[in-house]
DOVEXZA-662101 format. One line per field, with one value per atom (N, C-alpha, C): residue number from 1; residue in one letter; chain; atom name; x negated, y, z negated. Coordinates in nm, 4 decimals, decimal comma. Example, Ala and Ser with C-alpha at 12.3 -4.5 7.8 and 13.67 -1.06 7.14 Angstrom:
2
bavo c(1  1  1  2  2  2)
guvo c(a  a  a  s  s  s)
vexdren c(A  A  A  A  A  A)
kolpa c(N  CA  C  N  CA  C)
px c(-1,3190  -1,2300  -1,3200  -1,2850  -1,3670  -1,2900)
py c(-0,5690  -0,4500  -0,3300  -0,2250  -0,1060  0,0030)
pz c(-0,7800  -0,7800  -0,7800  -0,7080  -0,7140  -0,7870)
END
This chain:
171
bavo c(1  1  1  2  2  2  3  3  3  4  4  4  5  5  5  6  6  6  7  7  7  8  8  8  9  9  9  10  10  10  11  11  11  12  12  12  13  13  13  14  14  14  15  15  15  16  16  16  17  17  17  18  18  18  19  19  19  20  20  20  21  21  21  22  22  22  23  23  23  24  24  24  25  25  25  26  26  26  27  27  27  28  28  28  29  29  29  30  30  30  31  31  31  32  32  32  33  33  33  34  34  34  35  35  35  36  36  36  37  37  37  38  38  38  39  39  39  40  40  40  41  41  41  42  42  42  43  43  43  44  44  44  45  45  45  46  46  46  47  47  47  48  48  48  49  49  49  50  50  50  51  51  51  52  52  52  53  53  53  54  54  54  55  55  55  56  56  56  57  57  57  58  58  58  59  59  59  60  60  60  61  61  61  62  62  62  63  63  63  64  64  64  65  65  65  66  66  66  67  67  67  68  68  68  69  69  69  70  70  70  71  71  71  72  72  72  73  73  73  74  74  74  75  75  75  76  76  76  77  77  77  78  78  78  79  79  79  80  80  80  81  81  81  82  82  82  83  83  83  84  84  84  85  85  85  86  86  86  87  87  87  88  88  88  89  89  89  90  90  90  91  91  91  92  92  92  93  93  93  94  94  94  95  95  95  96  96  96  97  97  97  98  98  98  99  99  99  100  100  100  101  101  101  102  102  102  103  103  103  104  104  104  105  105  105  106  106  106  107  107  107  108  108  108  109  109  109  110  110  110  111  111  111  112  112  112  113  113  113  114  114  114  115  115  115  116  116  116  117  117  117  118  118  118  119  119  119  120  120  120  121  121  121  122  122  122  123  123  123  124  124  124  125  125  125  126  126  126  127  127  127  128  128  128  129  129  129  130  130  130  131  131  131  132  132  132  133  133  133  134  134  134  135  135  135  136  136  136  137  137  137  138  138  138  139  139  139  140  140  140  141  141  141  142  142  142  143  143  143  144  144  144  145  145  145  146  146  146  147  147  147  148  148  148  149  149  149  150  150  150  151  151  151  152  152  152  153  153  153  154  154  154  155  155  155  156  156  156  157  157  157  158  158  158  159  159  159  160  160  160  161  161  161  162  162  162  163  163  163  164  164  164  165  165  165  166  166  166  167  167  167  168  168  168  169  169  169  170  170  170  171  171  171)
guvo c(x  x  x  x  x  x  x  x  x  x  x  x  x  x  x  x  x  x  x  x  x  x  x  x  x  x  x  x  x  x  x  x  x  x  x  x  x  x  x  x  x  x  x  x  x  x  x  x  x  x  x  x  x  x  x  x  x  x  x  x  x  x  x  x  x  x  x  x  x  x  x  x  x  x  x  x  x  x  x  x  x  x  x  x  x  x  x  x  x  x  x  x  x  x  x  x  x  x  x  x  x  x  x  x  x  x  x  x  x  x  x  x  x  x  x  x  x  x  x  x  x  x  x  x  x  x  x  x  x  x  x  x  x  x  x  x  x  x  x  x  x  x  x  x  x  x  x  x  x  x  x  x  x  x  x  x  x  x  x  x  x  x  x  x  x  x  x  x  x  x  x  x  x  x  x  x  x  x  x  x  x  x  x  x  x  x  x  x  x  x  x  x  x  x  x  x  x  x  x  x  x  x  x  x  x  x  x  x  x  x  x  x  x  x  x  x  x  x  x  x  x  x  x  x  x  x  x  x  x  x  x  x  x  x  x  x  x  x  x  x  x  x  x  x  x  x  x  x  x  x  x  x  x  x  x  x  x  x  x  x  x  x  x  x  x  x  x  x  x  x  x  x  x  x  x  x  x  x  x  x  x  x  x  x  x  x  x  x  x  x  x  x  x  x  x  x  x  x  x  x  x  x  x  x  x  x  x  x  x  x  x  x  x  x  x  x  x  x  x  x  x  x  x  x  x  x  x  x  x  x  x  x  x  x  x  x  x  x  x  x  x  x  x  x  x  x  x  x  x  x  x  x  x  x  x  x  x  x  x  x  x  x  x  x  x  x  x  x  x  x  x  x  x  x  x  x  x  x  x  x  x  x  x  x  x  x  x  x  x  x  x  x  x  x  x  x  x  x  x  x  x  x  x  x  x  x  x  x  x  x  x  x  x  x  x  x  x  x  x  x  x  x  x  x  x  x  x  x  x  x  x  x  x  x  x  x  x  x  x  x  x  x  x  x  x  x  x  x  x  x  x  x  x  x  x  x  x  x  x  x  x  x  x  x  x  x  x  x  x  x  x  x  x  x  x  x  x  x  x  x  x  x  x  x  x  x  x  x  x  x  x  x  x  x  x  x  x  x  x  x  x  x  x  x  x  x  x  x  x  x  x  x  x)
vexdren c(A  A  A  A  A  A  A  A  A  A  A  A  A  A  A  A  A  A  A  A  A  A  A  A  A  A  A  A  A  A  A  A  A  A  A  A  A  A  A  A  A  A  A  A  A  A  A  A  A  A  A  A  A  A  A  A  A  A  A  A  A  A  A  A  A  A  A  A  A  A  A  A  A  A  A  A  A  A  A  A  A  A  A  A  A  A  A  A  A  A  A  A  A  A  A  A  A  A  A  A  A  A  A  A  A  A  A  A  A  A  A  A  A  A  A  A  A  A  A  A  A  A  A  A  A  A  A  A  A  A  A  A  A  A  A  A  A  A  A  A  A  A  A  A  A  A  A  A  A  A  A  A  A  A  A  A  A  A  A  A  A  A  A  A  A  A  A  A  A  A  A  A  A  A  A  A  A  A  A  A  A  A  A  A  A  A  A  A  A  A  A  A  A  A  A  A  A  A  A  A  A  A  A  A  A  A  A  A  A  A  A  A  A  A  A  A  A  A  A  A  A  A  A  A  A  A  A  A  A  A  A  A  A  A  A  A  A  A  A  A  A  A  A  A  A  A  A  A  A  A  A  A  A  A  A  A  A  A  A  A  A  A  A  A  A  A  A  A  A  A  A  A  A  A  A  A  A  A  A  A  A  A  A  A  A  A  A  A  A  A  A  A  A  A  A  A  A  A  A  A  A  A  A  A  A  A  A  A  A  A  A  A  A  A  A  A  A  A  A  A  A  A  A  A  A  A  A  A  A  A  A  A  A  A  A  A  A  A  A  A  A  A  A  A  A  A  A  A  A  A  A  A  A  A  A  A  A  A  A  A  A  A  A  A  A  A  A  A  A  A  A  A  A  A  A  A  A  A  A  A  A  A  A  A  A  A  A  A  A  A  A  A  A  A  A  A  A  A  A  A  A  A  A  A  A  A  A  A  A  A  A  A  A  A  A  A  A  A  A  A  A  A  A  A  A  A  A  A  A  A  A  A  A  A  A  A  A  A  A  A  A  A  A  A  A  A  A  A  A  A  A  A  A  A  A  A  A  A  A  A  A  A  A  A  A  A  A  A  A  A  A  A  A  A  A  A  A  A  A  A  A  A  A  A  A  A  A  A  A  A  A  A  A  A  A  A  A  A  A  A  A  A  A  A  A  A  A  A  A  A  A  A  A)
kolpa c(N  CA  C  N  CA  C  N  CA  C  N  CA  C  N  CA  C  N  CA  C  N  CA  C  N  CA  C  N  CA  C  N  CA  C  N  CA  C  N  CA  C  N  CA  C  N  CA  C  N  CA  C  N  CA  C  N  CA  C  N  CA  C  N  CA  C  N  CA  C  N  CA  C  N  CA  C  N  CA  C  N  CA  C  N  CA  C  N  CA  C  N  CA  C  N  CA  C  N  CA  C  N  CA  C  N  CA  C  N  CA  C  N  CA  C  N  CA  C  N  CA  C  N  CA  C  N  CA  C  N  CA  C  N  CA  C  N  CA  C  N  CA  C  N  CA  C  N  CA  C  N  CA  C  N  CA  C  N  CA  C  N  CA  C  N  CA  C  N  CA  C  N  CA  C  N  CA  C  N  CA  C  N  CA  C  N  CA  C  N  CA  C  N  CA  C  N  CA  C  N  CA  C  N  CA  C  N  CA  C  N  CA  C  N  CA  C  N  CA  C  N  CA  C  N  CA  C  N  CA  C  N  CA  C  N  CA  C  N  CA  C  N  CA  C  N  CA  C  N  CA  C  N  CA  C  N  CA  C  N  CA  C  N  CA  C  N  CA  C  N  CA  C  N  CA  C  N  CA  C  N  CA  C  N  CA  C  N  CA  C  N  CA  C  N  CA  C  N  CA  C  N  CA  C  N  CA  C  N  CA  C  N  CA  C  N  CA  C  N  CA  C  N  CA  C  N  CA  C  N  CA  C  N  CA  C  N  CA  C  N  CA  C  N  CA  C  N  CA  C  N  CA  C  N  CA  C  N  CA  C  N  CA  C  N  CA  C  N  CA  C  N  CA  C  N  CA  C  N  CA  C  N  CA  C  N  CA  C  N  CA  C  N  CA  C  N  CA  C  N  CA  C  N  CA  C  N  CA  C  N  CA  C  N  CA  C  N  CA  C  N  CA  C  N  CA  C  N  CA  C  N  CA  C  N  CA  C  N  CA  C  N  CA  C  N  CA  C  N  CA  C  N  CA  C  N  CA  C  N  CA  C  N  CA  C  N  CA  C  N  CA  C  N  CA  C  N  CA  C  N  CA  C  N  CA  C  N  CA  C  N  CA  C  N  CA  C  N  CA  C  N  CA  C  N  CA  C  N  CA  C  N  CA  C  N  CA  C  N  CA  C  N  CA  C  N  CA  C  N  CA  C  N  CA  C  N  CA  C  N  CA  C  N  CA  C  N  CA  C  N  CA  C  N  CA  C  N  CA  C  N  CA  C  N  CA  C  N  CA  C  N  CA  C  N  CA  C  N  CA  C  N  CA  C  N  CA  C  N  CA  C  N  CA  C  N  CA  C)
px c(1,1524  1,1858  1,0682  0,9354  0,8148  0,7958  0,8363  0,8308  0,9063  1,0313  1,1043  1,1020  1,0092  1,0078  0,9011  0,7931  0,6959  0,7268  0,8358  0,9073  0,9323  1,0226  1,0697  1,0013  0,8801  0,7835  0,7205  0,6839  0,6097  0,6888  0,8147  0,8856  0,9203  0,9335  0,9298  0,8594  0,7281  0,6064  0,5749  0,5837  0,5718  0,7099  0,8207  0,8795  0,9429  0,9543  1,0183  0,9039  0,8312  0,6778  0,5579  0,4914  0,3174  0,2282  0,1466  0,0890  -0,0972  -0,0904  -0,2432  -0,3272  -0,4496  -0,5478  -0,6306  -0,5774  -0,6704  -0,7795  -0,8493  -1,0181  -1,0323  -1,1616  -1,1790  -1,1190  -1,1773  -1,0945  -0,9808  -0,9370  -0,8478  -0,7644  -0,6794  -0,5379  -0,5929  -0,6872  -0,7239  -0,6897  -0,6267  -0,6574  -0,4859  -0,4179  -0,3015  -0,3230  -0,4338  -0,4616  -0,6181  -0,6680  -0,7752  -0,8614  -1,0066  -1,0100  -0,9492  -0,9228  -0,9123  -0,7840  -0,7044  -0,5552  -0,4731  -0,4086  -0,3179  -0,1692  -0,1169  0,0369  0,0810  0,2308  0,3271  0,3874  0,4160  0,5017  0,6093  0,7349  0,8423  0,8217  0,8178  0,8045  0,9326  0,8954  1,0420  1,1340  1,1034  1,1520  1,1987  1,2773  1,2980  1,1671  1,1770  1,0188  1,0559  1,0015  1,0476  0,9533  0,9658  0,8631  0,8540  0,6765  0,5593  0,5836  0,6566  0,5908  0,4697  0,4511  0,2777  0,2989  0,2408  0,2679  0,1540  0,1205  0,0607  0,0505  -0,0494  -0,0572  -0,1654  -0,1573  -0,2482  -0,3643  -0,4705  -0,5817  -0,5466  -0,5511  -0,5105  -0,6969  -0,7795  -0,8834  -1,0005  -0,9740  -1,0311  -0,9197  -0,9785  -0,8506  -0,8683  -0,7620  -0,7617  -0,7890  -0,8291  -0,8007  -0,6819  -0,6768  -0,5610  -0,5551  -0,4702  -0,4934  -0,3858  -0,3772  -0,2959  -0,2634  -0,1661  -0,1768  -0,0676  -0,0122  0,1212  0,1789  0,3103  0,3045  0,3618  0,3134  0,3513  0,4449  0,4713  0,5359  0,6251  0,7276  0,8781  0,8372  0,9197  0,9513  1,0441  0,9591  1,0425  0,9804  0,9046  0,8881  0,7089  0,7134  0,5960  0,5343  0,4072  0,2761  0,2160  0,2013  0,0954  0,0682  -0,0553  -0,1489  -0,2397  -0,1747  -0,2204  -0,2996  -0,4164  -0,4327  -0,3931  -0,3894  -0,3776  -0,2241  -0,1513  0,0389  0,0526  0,1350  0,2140  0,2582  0,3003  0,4524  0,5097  0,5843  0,7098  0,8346  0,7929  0,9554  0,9142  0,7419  0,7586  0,8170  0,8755  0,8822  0,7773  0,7707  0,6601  0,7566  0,6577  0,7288  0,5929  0,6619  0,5936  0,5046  0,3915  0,2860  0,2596  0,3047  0,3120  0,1705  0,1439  0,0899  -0,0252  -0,1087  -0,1995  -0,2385  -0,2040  -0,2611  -0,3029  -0,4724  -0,5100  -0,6641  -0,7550  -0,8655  -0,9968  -0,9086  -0,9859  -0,9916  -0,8491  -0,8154  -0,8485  -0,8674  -0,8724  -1,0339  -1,1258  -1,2582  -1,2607  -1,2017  -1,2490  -1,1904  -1,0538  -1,0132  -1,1197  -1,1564  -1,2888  -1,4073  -1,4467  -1,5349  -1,5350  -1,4100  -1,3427  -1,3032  -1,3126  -1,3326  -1,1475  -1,0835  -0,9357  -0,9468  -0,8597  -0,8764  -0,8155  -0,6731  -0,7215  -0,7207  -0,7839  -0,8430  -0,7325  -0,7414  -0,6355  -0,6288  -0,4819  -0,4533  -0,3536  -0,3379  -0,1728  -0,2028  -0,0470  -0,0694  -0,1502  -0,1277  -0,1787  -0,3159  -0,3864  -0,5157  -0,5740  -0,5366  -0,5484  -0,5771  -0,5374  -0,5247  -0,3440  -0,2631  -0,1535  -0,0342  -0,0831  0,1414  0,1595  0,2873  0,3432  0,4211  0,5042  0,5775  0,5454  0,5700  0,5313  0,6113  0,5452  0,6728  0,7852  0,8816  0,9683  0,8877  0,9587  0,8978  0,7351  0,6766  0,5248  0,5694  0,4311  0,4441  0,3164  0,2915  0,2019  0,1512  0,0453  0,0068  -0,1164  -0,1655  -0,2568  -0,2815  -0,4336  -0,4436  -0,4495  -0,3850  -0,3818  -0,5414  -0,6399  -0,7959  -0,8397  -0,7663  -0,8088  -0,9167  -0,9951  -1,1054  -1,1878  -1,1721  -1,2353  -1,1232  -1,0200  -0,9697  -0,9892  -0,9606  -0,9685  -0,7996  -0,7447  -0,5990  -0,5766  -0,4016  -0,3938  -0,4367  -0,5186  -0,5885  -0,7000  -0,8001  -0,8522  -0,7878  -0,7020  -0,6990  -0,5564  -0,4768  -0,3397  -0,2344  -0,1032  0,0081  0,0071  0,0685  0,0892  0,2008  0,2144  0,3583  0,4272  0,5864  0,6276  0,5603  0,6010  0,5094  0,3736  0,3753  0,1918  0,2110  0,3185  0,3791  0,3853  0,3120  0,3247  0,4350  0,4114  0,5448  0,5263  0,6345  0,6318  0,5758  0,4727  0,4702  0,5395  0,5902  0,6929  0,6838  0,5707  0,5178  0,3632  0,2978  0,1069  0,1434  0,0884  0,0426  -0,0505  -0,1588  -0,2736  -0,3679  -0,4907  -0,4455  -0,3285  -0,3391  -0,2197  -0,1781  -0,2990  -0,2674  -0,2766  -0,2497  -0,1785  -0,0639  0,0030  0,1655  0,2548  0,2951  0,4116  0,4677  0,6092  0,6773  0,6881  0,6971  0,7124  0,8167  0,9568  1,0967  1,1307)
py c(3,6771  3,5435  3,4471  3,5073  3,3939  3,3898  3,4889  3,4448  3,3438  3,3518  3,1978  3,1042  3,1049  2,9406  2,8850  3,0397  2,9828  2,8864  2,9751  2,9587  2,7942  2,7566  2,6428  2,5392  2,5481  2,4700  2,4423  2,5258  2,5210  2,4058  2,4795  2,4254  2,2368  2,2321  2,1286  2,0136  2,0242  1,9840  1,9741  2,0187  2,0609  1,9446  1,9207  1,8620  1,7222  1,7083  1,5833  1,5205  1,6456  1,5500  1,5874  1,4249  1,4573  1,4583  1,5470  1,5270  1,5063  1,3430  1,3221  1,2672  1,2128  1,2035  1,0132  0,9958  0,8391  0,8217  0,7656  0,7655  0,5807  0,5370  0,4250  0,3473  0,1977  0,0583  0,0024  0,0035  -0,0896  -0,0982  -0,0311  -0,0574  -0,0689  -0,0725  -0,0783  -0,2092  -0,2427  -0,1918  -0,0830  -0,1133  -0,0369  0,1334  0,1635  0,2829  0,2945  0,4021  0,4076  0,5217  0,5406  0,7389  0,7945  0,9021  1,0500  1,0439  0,9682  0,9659  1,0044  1,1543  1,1985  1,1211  1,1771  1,1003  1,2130  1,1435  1,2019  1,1193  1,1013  1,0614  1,0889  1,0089  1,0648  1,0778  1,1891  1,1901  1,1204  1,0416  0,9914  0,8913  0,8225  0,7685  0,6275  0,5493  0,4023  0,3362  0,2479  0,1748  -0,0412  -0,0492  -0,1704  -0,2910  -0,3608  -0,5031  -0,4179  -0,4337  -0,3886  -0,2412  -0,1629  -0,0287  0,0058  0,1047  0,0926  0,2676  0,2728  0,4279  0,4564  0,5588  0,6685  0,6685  0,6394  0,6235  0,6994  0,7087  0,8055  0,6428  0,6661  0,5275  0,5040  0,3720  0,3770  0,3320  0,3002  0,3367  0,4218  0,5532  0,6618  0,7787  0,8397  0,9348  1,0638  1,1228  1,2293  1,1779  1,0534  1,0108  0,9336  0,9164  0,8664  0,7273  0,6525  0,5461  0,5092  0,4505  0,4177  0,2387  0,1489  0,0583  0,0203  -0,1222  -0,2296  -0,2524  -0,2368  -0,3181  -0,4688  -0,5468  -0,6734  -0,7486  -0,7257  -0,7816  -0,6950  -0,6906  -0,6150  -0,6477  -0,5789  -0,6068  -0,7168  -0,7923  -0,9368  -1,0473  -0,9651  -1,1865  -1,2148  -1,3390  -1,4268  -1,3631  -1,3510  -1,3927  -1,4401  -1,5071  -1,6132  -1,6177  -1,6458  -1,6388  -1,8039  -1,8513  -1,9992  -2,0198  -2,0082  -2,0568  -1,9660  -1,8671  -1,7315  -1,7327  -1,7456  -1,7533  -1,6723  -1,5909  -1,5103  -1,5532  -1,6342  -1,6353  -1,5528  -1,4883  -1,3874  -1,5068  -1,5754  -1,6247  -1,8097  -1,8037  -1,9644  -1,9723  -1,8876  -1,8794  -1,8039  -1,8513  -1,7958  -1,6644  -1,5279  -1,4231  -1,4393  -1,3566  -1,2857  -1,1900  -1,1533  -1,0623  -0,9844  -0,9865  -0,9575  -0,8234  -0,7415  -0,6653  -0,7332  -0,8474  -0,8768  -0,9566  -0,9807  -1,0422  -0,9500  -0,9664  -0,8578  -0,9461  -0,8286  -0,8773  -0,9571  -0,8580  -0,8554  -0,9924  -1,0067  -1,1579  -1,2831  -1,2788  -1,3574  -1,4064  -1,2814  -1,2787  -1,3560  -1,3734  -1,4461  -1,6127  -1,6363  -1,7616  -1,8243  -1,7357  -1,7812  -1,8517  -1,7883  -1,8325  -1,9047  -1,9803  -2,0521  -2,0272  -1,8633  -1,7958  -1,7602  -1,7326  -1,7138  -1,5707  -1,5048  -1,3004  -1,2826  -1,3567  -1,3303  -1,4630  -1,4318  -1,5606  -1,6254  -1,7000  -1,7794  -1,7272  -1,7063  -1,5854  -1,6890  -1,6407  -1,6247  -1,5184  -1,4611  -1,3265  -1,4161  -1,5166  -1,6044  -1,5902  -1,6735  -1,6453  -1,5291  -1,4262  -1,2877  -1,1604  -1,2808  -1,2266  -1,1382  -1,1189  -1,0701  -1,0752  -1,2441  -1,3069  -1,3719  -1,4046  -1,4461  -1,3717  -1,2733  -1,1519  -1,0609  -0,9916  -0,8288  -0,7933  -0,6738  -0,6017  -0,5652  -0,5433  -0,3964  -0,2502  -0,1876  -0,0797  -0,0778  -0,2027  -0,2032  -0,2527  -0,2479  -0,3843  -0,4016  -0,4808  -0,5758  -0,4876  -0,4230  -0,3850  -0,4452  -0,4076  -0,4585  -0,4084  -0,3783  -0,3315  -0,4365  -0,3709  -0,4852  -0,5291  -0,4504  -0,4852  -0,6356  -0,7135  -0,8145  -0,8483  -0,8294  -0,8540  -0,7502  -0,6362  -0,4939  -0,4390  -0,4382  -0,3617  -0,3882  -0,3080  -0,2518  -0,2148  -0,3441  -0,3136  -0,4236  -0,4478  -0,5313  -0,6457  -0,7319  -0,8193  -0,7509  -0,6420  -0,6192  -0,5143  -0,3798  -0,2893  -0,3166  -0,3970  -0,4391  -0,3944  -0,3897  -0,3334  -0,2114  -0,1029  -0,0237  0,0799  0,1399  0,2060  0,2453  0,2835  0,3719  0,4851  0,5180  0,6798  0,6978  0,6160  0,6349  0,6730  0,6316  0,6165  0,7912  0,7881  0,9522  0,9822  0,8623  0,8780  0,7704  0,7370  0,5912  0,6939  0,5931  0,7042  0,6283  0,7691  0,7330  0,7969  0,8533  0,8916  0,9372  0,9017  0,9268  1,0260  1,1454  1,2187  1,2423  1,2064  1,2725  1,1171  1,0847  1,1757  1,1144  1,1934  1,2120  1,1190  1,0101  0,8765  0,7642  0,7750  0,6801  0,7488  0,8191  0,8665  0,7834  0,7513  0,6613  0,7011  0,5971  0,6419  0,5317  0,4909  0,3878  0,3664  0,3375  0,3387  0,1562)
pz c(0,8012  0,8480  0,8266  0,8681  0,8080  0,6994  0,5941  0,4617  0,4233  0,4605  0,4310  0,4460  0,5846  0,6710  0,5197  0,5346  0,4131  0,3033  0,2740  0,1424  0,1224  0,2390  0,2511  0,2816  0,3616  0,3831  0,2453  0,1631  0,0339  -0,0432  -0,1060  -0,1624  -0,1197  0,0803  0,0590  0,0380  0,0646  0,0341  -0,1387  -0,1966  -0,3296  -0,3883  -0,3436  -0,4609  -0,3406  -0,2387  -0,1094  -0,0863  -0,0085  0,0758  0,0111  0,0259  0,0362  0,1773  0,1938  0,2887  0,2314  0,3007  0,2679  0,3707  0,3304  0,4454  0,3571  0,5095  0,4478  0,4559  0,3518  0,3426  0,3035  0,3697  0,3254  0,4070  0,4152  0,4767  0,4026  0,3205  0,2292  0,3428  0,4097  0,5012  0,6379  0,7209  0,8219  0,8820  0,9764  1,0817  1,1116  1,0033  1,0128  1,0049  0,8815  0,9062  0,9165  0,9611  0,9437  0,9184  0,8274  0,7713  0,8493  0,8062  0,8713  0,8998  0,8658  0,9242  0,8619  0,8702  0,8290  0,8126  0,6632  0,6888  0,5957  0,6219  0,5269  0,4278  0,3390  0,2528  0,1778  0,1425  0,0782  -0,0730  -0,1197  -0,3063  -0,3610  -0,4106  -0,4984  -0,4510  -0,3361  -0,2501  -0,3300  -0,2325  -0,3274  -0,2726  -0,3017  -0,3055  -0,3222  -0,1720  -0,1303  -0,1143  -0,0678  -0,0589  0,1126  0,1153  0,2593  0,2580  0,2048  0,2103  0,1747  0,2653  0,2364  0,1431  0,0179  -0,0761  -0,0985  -0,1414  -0,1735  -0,3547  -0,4425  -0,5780  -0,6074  -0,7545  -0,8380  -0,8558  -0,8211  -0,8299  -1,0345  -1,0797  -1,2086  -1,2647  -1,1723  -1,2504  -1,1821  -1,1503  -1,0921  -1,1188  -1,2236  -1,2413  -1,1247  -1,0874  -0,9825  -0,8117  -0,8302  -0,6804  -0,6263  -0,5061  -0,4555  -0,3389  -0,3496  -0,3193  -0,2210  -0,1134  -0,0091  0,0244  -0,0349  -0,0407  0,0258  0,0395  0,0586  -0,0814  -0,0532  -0,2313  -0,1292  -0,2399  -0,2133  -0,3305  -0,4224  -0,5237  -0,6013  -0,6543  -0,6971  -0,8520  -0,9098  -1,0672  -1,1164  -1,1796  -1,2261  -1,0780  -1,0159  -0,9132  -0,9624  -0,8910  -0,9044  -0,7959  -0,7684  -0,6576  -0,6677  -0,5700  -0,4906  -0,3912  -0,3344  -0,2173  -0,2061  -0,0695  -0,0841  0,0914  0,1222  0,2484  0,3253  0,2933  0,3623  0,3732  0,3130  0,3186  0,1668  0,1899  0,0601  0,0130  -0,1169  -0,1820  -0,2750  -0,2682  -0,3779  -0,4300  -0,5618  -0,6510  -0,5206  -0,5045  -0,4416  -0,3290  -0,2498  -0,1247  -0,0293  0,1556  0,1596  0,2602  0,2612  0,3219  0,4033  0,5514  0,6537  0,6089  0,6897  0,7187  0,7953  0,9323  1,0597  1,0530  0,9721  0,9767  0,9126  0,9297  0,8876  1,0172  1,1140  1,1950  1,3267  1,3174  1,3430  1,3512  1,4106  1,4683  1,3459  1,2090  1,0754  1,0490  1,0694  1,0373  1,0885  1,2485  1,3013  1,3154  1,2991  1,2665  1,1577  1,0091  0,8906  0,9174  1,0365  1,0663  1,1286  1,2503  1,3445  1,2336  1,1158  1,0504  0,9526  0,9406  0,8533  0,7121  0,6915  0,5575  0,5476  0,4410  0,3958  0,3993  0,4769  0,4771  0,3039  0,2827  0,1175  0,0070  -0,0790  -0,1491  -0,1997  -0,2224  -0,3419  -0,4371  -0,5147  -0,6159  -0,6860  -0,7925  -0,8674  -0,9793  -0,9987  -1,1094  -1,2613  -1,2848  -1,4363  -1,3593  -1,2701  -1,1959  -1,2453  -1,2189  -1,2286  -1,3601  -1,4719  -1,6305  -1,5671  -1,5058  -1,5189  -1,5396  -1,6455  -1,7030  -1,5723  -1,5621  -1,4599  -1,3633  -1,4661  -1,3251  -1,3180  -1,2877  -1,2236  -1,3038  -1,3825  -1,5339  -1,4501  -1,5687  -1,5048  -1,4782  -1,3968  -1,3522  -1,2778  -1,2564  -1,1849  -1,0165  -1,0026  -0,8697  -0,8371  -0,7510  -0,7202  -0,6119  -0,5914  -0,4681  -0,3766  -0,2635  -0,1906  -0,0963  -0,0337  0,1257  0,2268  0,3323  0,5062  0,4987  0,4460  0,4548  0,3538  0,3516  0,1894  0,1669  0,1974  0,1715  0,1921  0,1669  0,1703  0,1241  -0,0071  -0,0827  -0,2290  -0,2736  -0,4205  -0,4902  -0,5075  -0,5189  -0,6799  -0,6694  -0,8153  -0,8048  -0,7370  -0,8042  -0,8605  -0,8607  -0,9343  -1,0710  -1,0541  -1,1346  -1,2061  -1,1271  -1,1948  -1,1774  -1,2476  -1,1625  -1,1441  -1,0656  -1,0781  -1,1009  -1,1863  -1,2652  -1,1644  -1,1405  -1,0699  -1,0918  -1,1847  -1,2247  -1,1386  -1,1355  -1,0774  -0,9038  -0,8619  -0,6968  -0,6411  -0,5601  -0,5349  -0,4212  -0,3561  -0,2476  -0,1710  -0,0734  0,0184  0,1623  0,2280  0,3911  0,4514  0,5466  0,6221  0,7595  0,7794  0,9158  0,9382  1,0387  1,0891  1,1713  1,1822  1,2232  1,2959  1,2295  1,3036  1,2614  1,4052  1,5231  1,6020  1,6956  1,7708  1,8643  1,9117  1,9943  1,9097  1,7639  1,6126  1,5924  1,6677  1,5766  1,5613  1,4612  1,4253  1,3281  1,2923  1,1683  1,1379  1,0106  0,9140  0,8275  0,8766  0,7903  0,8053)
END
């Protein structure tokens, strides 16, 4: 009987779930090191999921971001306001102590952007997207390294683990 649970645990880990460990500020104050999650392999993949990617310029490492932009829209970042396609979308997960520290000092948490700004065309290819950490100004996302492939998507998280007074799920 424990060989099977084995079995099944392996198997599901191996081809449904990832289980990884966050390192670094980029998503903080949403996540922070050491914080275990889970993720769905293969999952659909939406505007503010925060996924799990192969880093596209660090080969073999792994990267934990927001995507912020879909295949086929515009971005822009004006005065600390998002726009996706010239409209402005919510943040809710950016207002936060990070943030309110760079308002206090009259500094923008993220700079003024557009994908042309950026060397990146105007839309987000087919099959990429636009990603970014909750940290903007302490990440390393596509305004610097650029879109990132589906292929590259290791899975969407969809639940924290550890530790254990951060447990949440993320659907």
């Amino acid at each position: 009987m424990a060989l099977v649970f084995v079995g099944i645990v392996t198997l599901l880990f191996t081809f449904v779930l990832a289980n990884d460990q966050v390192s670094g500020p980029s998503m903080q104050p949403t996540f922070e090191g050491n914080d275990r999650v889970i993720a769905l392999r293969h999952g659909h993949v939406d505007r503010n999921d925060v996924v799990i990617l192969n880093a596209p310029d660090e080969p073999g490492v792994l990267y934990i971001k927001r995507v912020i932009g879909l295949p086929g829209e515009t971005v822009e970042s004006k005065n600390d306001v998002m726009y996706i396609n010239g409209k402005k979308i919510a943040q809710p997960y950016l207002k936060n102590s990070l943030m309110k520290g760079d308002e206090a000092r009259g500094d923008l948490y993220t700079d003024d952007f557009t994908l042309q700004s950026k060397g990146l065309g105007k839309k987000v290819p087919a099959d990429s997207y636009f990603v970014m950490g909750d940290h903007r100004d302490d990440s390393k996302d596509s305004r610097m390294f650029g879109y990132v492939k589906r292929s590259a998507i290791v899975g969407v998280v969809k639940f924290r683990y550890w530790p254990l007074n951060r447990l949440k799920g993320f659907f």
